[in-house]
C-alpha positions in Angstrom: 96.5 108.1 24.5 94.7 104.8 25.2 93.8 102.7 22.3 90.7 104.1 19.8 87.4 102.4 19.7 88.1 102.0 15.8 91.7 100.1 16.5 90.1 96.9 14.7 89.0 98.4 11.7 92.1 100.8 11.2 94.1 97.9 11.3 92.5 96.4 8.7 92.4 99.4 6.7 95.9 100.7 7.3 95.1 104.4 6.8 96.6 106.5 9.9 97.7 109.5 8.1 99.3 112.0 10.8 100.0 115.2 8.5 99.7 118.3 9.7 98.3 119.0 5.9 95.1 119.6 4.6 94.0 116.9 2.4 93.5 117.6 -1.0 90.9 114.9 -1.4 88.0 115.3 -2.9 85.0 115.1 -0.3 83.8 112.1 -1.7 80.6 113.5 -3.0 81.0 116.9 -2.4 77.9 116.8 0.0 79.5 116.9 3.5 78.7 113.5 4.2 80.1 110.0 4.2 80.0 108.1 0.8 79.2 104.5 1.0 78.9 104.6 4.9 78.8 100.8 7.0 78.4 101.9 10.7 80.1 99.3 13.1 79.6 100.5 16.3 77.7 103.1 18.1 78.1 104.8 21.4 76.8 107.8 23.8 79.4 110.4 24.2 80.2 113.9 26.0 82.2 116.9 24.5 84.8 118.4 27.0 85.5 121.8 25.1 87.4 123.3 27.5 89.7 120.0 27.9 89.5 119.4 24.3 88.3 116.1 25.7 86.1 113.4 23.8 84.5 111.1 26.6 83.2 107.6 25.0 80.8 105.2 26.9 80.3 101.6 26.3 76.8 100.6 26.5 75.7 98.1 28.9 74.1 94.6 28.1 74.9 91.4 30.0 72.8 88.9 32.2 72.9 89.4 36.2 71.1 87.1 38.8 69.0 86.0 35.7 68.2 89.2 34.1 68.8 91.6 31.8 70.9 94.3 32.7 71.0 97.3 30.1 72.5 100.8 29.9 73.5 103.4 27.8 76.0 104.5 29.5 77.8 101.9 31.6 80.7 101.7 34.1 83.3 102.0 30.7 84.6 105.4 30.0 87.3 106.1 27.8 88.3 109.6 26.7 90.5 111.1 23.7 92.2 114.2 23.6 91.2 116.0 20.7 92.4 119.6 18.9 90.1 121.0 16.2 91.6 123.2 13.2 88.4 125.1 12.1 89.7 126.6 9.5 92.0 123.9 8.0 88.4 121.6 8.7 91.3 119.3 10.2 90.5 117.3 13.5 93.7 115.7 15.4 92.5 112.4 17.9 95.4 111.8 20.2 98.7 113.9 20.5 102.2 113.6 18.8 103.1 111.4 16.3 100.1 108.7 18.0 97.7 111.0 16.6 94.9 110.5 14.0 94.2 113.1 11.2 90.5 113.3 10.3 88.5 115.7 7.5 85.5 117.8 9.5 83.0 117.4 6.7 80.3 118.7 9.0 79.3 122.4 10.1 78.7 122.7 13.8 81.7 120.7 15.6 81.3 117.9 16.4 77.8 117.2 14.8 78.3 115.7 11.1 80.9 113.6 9.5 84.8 112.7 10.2 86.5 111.2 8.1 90.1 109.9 8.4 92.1 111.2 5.8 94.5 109.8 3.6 95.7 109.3 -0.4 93.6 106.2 -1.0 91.2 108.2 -3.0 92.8 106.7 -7.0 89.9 106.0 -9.8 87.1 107.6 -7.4 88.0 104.3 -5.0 88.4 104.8 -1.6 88.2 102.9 1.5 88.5 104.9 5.0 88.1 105.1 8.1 84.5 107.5 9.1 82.8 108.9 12.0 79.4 110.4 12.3 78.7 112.8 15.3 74.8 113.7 16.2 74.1 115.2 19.1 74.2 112.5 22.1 76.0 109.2 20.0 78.7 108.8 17.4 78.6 105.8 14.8 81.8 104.8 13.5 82.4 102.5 10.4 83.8 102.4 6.9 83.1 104.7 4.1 83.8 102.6 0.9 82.9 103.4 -3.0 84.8 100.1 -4.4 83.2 97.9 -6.4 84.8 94.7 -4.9 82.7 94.4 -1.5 83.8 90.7 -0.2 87.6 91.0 -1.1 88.2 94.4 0.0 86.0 94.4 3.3 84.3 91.0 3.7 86.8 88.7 3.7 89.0 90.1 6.5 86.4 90.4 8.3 85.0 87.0 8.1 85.7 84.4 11.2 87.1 87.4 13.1 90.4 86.3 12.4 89.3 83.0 11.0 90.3 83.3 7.6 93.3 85.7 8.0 95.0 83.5 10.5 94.9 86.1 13.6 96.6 83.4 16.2 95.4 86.2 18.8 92.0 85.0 19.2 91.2 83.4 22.7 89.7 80.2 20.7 92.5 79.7 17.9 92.6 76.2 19.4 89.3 75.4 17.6 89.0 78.3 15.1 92.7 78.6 13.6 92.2 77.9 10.0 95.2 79.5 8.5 95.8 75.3 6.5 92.4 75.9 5.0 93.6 79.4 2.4 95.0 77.3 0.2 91.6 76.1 -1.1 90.1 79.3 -0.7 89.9 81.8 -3.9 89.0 85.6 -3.5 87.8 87.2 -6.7 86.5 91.1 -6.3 82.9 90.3 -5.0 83.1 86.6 -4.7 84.8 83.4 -2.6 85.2 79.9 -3.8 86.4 77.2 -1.6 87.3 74.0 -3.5 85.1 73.3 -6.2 81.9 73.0 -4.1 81.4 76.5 -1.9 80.9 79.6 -3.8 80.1 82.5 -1.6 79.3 85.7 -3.2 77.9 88.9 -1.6 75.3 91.2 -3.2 73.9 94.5 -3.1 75.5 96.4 0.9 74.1 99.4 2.5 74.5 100.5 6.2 71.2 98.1 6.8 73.4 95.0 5.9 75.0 93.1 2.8 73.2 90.8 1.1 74.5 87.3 0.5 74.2 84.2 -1.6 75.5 81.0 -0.8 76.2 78.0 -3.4 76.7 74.6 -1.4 77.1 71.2 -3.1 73.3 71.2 -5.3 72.0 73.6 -3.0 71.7 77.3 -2.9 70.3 80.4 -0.8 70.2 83.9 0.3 70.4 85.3 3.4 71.1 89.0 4.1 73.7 90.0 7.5 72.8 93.4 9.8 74.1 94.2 13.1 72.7 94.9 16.4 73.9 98.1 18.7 74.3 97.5 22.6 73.9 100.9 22.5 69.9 100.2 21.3 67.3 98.7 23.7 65.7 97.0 22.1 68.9 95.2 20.3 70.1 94.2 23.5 66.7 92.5 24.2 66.6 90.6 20.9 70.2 89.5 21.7 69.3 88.2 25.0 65.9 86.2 23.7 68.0 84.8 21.1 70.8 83.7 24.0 67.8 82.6 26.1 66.1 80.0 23.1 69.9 78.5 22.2 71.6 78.7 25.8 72.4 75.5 27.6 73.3 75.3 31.3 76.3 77.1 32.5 76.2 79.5 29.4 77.1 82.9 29.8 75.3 85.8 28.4 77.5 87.9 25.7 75.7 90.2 24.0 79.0 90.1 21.1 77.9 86.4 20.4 74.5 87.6 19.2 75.2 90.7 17.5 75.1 89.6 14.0 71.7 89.3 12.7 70.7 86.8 9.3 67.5 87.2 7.4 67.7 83.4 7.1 69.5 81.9 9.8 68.9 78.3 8.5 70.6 79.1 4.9 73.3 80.7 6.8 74.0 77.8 9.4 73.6 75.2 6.6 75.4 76.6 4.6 78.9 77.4 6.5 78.4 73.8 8.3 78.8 72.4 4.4 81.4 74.2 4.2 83.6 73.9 7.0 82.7 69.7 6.7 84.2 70.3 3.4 87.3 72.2 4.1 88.2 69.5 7.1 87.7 67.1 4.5 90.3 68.6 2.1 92.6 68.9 4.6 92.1 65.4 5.8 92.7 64.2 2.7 95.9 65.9 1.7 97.2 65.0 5.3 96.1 60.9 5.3 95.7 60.0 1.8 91.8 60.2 1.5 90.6 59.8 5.1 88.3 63.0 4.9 85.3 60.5 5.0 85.9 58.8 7.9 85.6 61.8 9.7 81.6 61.2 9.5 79.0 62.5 12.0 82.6 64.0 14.2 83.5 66.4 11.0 79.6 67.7 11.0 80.0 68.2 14.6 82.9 70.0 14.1 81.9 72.3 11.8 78.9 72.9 13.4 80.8 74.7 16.0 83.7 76.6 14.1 80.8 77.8 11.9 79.0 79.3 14.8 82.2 80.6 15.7 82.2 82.2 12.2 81.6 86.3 13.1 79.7 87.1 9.9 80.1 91.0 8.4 79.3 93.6 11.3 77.6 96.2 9.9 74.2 98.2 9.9 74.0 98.2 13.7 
């Protein structure tokens, strides 16, 4: 079985329960659908009941000859064998031990909600893996009722690997900041870095998270959503916002513009502050006090590694 379309999350997650079981979980509201549901991706798909065969398509969104080229379903196919246990309500993706146990919560296969199941359900916490089927496109995301957003979700997901050292991303030349944890402090729904960056996130839904930065004497709010591919009119926005910042040579990718912030100028200022002042820590610990002669080349800096900075994908 090739690799899911949810590998990134379930890593982070680390809930792959293979049982043959059913779980004994509650259903996490008792109304059939996803509690505390983030969607973080969203494709067209096709049924194969006879094959027991889920076909996935990547949407299409990328610049050719100058233009705009978009699809909902693109060249990309990828399919997942599937077996559905009606009366267990049990759904296995993949065969063997590689497959993937979820809870059917719906009531007309595949329409309604998956969700992966495992134990992680202690206090009426739970963080999981989740699916949701309509007719034509499937959303898939997290399904969370914690009460500790940023350190449970946020965090590994900030930088794309930026702040949990993943040496596997293609620019951990420039973006590798593994050195910089040791000023960084994680406490349930907020981040401190030093004694000058206090990050802190808000109120979430699937139509984004709210956050609030606290920089030096400043402060401000911004609040992060997600575009689709999968949407029209997402790829458009993507592609004017590529087309206003793009210099020459650039190459359109729609991935680069998919995060969306209420107020990009608090968002910008704010993690340029604080990269300048994580360099400057480190500089410092390393030289004896040099962090200032880094000057204008330490803004530059972390100018770049902050729009390198993958904010929270969710609400696509």
């Amino acid at each position: 079985m090739k690799k899911l379309w949810f590998v990134p999350v379930v890593s982070m997650l680390a809930f792959a329960a293979c049982s043959s079981e059913s779980s004994n979980e509650p259903d996490f509201g008792g109304t059939g659908e996803l509690q505390g549901f983030i969607p973080m991706s969203l494709n067209a798909y096709e049924m194969d009941n006879d094959m027991n065969v889920i076909k996935v398509f990547e949407p299409v969104c990328k610049e050719e000859k100058r233009e705009l080229v978009w699809a909902r379903t693109g060249a990309d196919t990828i399919e997942y064998d599937y077996k559905y246990d009606s009366d267990k309500g049990l759904v296995y993706l993949g065969e063997g031990k590689d497959n993937i146990q979820f809870d059917y919560l719906g009531s007309s296969f595949p329409k309604g909600s998956w969700r992966m199941s495992s134990s992680g359900d202690e206090d009426g916490t739970f963080i999981t893996e989740g699916m949701v089927f309509e007719s034509d496109k499937v959303e898939m995301g997290i399904a969370y009722s914690g009460n500790c957003f940023l350190k449970d979700i946020y965090a590994g997901q900030m930088g794309g690997g930026v702040f949990d050292g993943d040496e596997e991303d293609e620019d951990s030349e420039d973006t590798d900041m593994s050195a910089f944890m040791k000023y960084v402090t994680i406490d349930c729904d907020k981040m401190t870095v030093g004694d000058s960056v206090v990050i802190k996130t808000g109120s979430w839904s699937r139509d984004g998270v709210e956050t609030k930065y606290t920089y030096g004497t400043k402060s401000c709010s911004n609040k992060i959503s997600y575009r689709f591919a999968y949407n029209e009119k997402d790829c458009k926005a993507a592609y004017d916002d590529f087309k206003e910042n793009a210099k020459s040579g650039s190459v359109f990718d729609f991935e680069d513009y998919s995060t969306v912030n209420s107020n990009q100028e608090c968002y910008e200022e704010a993690y340029t502050y604080m990269m300048t002042y994580l360099m400057q820590l480190v500089m410092e610990d390393a030289f004896g006090g040099l962090g200032d002669l880094l000057g204008g080349g330490a803004k530059a800096s972390a100018a770049k590694l902050a729009k390198n900075i993958a904010s929270l994908k969710v609400a696509k």
